[in-house]
N, C-alpha and C positions, 0 to 999 in steps of 0.2 A: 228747669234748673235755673236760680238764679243767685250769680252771685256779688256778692256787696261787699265792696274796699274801704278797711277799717284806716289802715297805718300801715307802713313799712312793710311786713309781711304778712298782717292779720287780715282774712276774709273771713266774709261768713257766705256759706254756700247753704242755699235752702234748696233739696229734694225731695219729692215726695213727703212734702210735710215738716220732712224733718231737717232741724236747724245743728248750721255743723261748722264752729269755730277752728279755723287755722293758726295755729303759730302765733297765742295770745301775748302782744309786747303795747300796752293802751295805758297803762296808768303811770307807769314810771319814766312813759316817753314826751319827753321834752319837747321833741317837732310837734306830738298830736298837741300836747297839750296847754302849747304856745294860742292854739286858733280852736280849742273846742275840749269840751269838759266832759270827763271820765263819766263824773257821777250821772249826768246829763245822760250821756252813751249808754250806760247802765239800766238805770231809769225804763229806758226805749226798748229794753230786752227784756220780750213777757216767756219767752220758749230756746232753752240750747238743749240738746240731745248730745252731741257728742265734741270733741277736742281732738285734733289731727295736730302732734307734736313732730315736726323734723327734725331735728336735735336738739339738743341742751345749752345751746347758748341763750343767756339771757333773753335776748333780745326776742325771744322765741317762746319763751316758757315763763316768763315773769307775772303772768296772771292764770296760770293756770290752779295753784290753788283758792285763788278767789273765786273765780267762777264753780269751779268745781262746789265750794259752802253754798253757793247762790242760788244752785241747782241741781238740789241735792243727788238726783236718780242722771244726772250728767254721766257719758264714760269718755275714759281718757283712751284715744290709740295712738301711738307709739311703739318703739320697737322696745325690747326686752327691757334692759338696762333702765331706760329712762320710765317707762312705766311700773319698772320695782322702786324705784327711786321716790315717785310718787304715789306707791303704795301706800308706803311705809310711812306717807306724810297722809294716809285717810281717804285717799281719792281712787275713786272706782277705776281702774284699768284694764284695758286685754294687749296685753304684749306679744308682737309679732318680730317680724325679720323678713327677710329677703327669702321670698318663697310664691308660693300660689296666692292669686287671689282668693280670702276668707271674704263668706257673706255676711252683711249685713244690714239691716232692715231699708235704709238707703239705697242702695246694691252692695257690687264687689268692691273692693277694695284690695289693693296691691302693693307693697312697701318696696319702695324701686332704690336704684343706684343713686348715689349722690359722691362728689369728690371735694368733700371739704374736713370740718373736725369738729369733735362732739362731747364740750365739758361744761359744766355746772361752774356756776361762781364761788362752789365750795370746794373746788375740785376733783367730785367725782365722775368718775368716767362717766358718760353718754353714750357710749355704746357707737355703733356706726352708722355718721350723718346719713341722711335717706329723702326720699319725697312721696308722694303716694298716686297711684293710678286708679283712677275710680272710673268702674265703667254702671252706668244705667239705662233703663230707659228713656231717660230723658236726654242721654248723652255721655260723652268719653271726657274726663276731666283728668288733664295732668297738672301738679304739683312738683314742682322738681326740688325743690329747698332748696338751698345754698348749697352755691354748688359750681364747679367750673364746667364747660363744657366738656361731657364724655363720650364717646366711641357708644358706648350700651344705649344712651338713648335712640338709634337706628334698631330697638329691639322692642321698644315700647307700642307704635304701629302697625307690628305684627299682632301686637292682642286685637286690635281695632283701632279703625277713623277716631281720628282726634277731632271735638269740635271745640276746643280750645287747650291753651296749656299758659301755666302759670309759673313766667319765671324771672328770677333775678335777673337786675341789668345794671346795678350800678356800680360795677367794676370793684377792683381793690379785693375783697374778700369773695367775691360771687364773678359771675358772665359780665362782662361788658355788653354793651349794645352790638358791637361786631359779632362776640362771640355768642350770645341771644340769639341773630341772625343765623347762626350756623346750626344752632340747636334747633332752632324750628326744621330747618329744611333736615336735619337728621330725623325730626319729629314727623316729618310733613305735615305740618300742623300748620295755617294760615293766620289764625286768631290767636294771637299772646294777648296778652295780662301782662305788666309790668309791674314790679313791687323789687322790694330792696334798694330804693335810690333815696337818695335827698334826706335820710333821715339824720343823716351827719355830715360833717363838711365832706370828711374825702369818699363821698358814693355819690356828691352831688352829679346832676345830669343837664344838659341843655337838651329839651323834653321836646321842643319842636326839631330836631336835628334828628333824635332820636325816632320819632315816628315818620321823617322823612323817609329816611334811614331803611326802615322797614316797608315803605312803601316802594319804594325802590325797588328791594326783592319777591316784593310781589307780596306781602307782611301786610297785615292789618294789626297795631298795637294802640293799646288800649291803655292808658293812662289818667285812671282817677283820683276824682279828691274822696276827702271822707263823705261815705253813705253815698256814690253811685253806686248805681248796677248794672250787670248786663245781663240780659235772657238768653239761654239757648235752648 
């Protein structure tokens, strides 16, 4: 499994072949495209298979029907709401919710708890924020989305070992670095991902404090620029 830090909250995780976009916010963001070009980014993408949507804010979903025209046989996963939403705009979806892991060619996949809010900048409901658990054989990958620290996620390790998890840290609307800390050990998850900081003024981080921070608790966090990766 590995996965590669676009912007903000966009990853791309390749398993098993298959190329799988998170929570696309790349052309109309201002931080990515202060220091590095859309079309450029684009370009460099011969293969997506699928789109993992957390909720409906912008910042989250503003390229998903580009991608989706780009590549044509693309599917969108999301929960209910937001994959009818994007129906009805042309783009292949399978609409879930909070429930059992469904498979898919990937592996499983799992639409977990999230504690935040979920509308469109036209303002149609989003349906309820979320994050996704994917378990394969190459690994257990958590996504939390946006999201404050909740109680449920001490539920998410009962499916299985985590060998990493992906989550917000830059306060304000999402987890702080304190509260990221807390989420892992409810995870027992030792490897974070960080995303959701810096892309605006009030999420900004001091990014060596922060992986201090983490190492302290015994944390390994992982904070990249565009197009690293990490293997698991």
């Amino acid at each position: 499994m590995k996965i590669t830090f676009i912007t903000h909250s966009t990853c791309l995780l390749e398993i098993k072949g298959e190329h799988i976009l998170v929570d696309p916010f790349i052309s109309s963001n201002s931080f990515f495209n202060k220091n590095y070009s859309f079309e450029k980014y684009v370009k460099s993408l011969k293969k997506l298979d699928y789109i993992l949507v957390t909720h409906a804010h912008y910042d989250h979903v503003s390229d998903v029907e580009f991608f989706s025209k780009k590549f044509n046989n693309i599917l969108l996963i999301s929960n209910y709401e937001i994959s009818n939403y994007f129906n009805k705009r042309g783009v292949k979806t399978n609409g879930i919710n909070y429930g059992s892991f469904i498979p898919f060619s990937f592996g499983r996949l799992k639409y977990t708890w999230a504690i935040h809010s979920s509308v469109f900048n036209d303002g149609t409901y989003g349906g309820n924020p979320g994050g996704f658990l994917i378990h394969t054989k190459e690994g257990n990958i958590y996504i939390s989305g946006d999201t404050s620290v909740t109680n449920e996620m001490k539920i998410i390790p009962k499916f299985g070992k985590l060998n990493i998890s992906i989550l917000p840290i830059g306060g304000k609307y999402t987890m702080d670095i304190e509260e990221a800390i807390i989420a892992s050990n409810l995870l027992k998850c030792e490897k974070i991902l960080g995303v959701h900081y810096d892309t605006f003024s009030d999420i900004e981080i001091d990014k060596d404090e922060a992986i201090n921070k983490f190492k302290e608790n015994g944390k390994k966090l992982f904070l990249l620029k565009f197009g690293e990766s990490l293997i698991i």
